[in-house]
N, C-alpha and C positions, 0 to 999 in steps of 0.2 A: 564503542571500544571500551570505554569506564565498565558499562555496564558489564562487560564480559568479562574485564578480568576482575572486577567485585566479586563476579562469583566466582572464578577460580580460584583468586590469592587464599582466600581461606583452606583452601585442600591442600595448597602445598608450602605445609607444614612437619617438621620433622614427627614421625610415628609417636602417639602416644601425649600429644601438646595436649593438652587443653584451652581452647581456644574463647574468646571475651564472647559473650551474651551476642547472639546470629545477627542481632535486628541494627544495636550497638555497631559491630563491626562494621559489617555493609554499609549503611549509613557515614561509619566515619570513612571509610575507602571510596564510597560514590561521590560523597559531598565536598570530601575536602584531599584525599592524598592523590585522587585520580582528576581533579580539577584546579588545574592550573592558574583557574580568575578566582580563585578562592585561597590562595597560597598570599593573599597579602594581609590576611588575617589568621591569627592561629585558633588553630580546630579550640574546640568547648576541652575540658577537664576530663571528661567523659570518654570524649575522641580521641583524646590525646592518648590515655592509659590504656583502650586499645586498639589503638597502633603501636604503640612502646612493645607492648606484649608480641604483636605480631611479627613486629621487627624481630625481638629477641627469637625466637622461634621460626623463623621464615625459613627454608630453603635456598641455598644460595644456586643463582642461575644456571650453572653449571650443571646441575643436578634434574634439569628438563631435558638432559641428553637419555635418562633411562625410561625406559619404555614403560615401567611401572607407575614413574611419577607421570609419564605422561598420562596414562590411562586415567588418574587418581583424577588431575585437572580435569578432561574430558567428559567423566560422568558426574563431576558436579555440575556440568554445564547442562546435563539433564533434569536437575532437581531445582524444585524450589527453594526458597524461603522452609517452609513448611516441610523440606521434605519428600512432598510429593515431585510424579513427576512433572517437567516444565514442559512447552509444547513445543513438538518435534520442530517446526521452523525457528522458533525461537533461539531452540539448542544448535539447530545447525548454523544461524547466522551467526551466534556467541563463537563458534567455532573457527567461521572464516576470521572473524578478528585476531580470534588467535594466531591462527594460520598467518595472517598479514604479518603483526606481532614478529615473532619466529623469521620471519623471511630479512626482517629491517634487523634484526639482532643477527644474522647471518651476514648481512654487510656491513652492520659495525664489528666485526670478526670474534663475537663472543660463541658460534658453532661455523663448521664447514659447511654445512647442509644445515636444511630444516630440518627438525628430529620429527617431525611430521612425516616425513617424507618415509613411507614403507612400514607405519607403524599400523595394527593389524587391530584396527580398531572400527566397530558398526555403529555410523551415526541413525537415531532415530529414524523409520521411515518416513517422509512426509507424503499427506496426499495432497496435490495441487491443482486436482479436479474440483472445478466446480461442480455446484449440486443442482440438475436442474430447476428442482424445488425450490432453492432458494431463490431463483432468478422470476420476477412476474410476468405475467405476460403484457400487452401492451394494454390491454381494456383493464388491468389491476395498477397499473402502472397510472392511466388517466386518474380512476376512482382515487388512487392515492395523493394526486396532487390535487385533487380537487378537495380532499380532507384536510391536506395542509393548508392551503387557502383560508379555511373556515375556521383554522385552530386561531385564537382570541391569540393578544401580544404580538409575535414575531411572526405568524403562521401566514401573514399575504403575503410578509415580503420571503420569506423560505419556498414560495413555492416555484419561483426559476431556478431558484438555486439548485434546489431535487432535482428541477428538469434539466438543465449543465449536465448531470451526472447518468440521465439514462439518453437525451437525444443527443449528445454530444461523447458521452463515454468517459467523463470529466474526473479526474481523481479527485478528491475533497480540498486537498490544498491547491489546486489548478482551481478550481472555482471561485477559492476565498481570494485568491491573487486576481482573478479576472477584471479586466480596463475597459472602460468604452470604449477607447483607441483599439482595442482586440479586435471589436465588434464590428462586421460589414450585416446591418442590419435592412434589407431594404424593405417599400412595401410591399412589391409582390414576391414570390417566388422564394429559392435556396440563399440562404446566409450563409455567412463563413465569421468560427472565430479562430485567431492565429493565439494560440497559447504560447507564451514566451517562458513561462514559471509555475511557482508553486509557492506556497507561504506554508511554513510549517511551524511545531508551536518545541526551542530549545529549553525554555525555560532561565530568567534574567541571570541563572550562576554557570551558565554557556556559553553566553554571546558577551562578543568582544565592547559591546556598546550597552550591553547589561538590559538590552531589551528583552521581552517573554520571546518573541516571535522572530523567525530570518525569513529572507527569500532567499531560496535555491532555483538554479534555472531545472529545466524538465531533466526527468528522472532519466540517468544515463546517457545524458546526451551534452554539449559541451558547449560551453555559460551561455554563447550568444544565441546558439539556435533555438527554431518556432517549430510549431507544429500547428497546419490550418486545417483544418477538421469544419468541413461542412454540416450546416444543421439545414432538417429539412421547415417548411415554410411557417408549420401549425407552433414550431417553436421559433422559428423569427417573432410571432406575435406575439408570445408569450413574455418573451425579453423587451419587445417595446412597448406593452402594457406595464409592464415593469420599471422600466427609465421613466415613462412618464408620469408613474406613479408617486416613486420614490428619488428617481433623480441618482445622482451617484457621487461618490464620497469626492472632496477638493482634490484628492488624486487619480481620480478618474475610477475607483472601483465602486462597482458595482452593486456588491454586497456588506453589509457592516455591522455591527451589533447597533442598541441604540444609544451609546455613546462614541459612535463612529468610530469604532474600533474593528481588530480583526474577529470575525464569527468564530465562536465558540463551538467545539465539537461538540462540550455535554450539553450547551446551549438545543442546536441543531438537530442533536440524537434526542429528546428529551421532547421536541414537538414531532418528529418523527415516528416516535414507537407512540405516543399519543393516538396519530394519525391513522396508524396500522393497526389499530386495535380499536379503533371508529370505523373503520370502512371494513376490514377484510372478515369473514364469517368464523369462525373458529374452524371449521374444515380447513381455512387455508391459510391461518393462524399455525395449526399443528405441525406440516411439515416446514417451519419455518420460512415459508414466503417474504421473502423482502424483508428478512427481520435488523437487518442493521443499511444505512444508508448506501454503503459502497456496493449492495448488491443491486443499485440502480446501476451502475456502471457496467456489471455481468449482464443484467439484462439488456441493456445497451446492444454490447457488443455480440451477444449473444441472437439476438433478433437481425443484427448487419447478417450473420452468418445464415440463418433461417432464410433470410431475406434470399440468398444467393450471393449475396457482395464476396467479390474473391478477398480469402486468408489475408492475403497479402497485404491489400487497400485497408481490411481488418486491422490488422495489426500495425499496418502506418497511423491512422486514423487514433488507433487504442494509445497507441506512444510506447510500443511494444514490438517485440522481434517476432518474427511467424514459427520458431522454435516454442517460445513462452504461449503465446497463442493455442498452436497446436496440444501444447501440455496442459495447460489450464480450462481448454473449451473441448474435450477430448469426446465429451459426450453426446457437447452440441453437434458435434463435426459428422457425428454420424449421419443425421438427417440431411446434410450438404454432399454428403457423399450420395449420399441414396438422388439426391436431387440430380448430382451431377452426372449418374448412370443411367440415370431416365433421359436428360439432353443425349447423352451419346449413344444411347440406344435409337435415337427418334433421327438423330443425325445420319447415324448408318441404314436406319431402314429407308430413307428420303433418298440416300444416294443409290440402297439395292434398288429402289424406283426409278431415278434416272436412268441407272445404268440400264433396267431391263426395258424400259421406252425407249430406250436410245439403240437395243439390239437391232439387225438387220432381222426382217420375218423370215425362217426359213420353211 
């Protein structure tokens, strides 16, 4: 929400303002006028002159009922910093903020309607396909954790952690939260882990306890519920060579920096692309294979689908609707289809068999 309207408040400005140095502004509207734990301190001298300036010059509310001003807001929410443009999901998520924004000022009776509402404006297109390239397959997928393994420092204990995210389908922050107690680990056979959360990283001028880090429960889903996602057996082992390597932090997780804290993403990215760049050949370097960690989790879910595992179970298991699914895995879904006309083809021809054994001989 901050973030969105740091970059709109600057556009709506009366015509002709000239506006405090871009980096300046932003900075003092992120850090301190749109952050509420930061209001018991006053902004630096800097901050303060502008914001003074932006006040003086601002646009008063009323003035987001014209369709021009709104346009002005809207396509800043396409540009950088710099300028250039921002990236299409970016712009549009900037926008549902807005959108929320707008709707809560509708109830405190400052418009009758959203001025959103009918306004003739083209967000960015996004594309939400994934690319099968980027997704590895299961024998690059091995190679890769077995690179991480061998990377010196953090590189034994990150290699269940990668594996969370492609035999499990595990977001990053689901894996950095992960508990023993999650854990049905046995020795033979399918495990289950029951993900309750996510640990994501606010920043100490966010959170209410001024810590870096919150727990949020699973993504769109409501605080108390789990999600149990079956792992198959080669990563049961992989996780109990793991506990009884390294043991797990005094609150039961799993994974931790080596000051027993939460894992670091530039941490984690940084023996990652290491990794990917020791094992994979430059042929499969170039169409970017596996080049960032989350694309273990497309390959993940992308391999259940190959596999034949129905959309559905798919998309329980991902922590995902079979709407987003379908949208997102649009290219995998080809090859599921084609699989699934071969069964119904074999089915019908099995039954024109019965049926013409089963005829009377005339």
């Amino acid at each position: 929400m901050a973030d969105a309207f740091t970059t709109i408040t600057p556009a709506l400005v009366h015509p002709g303002t000239a506006c405090p140095e871009s980096r300046v502004l932003r900075r003092a509207l992120y850090s301190w006028a749109f952050n509420k734990n930061a209001w018991s301190q006053e902004p630096t001298e800097e901050w303060r002159k502008a914001l003074d300036r932006m006040k003086r010059n601002s646009l008063p509310v009323s003035a987001l009922a014209e369709a021009d001003v709104l346009r002005r807001a809207l396509d800043a929410l396409c540009r950088k910093l710099d300028g250039k443009a921002a990236a299409a999901k970016t712009a549009r998520c900037k926008r549902a903020a807005f959108n929320e924004v707008l709707n809560t000022a509708v109830e405190r009776g400052f418009f009758t309607e959203n001025p959103l509402n009918g306004l003739r404006w083209n967000a960015p297109p996004v594309n939400e396909e994934v690319d099968p390239a980027s997704a590895p397959n299961p024998a690059q997928v091995a190679r890769l954790l077995a690179a991480v393994a061998q990377q010196p420092g953090r590189g034994p204990h990150l290699e269940a952690f990668f594996g969370c995210m492609y035999y499990a389908a595990m977001r990053p922050a689901e894996v950095i939260h992960l508990r023993f107690e999650q854990c049905h680990l046995p020795e033979t056979g399918w495990g289950m882990l029951n993900l309750s959360g996510g640990v994501v990283t606010a920043g100490k001028g966010w959170t209410d306890d001024g810590a870096v880090h919150e727990v949020h429960s699973l993504k769109r889903r409501a605080a108390t519920a789990t999600r149990p996602v079956p792992i198959p057996p080669q990563f049961v082992r992989i996780l109990r060579a793991h506990i009884e390597r390294f043991g797990v932090a005094p609150d039961g997780r799993l994974f931790r920096n080596q000051a027993g804290n939460y894992v670091d993403a530039a941490a984690y990215g940084t023996t990652w692309s290491r990794a990917r760049k020791y094992v994979l050949p430059r042929i499969e370097l170039a169409p970017g294979s596996a080049k960032r960690p989350y694309d273990l989790r497309h390959a993940g879910i992308s391999f259940w689908l190959y596999s034949g595992v129905d959309p559905a179970e798919c998309a329980r298991r991902a922590g995902q609707s079979v709407e987003v699914l379908f949208r997102h895995y649009a290219k995998f879904l080809d090859g599921v289809r084609e699989q699934a006309d071969r069964l119904i083809e074999q089915s019908l021809q099995e039954w024109d068999r019965v049926t013409r054994d089963a005829a009377p001989a005339g």
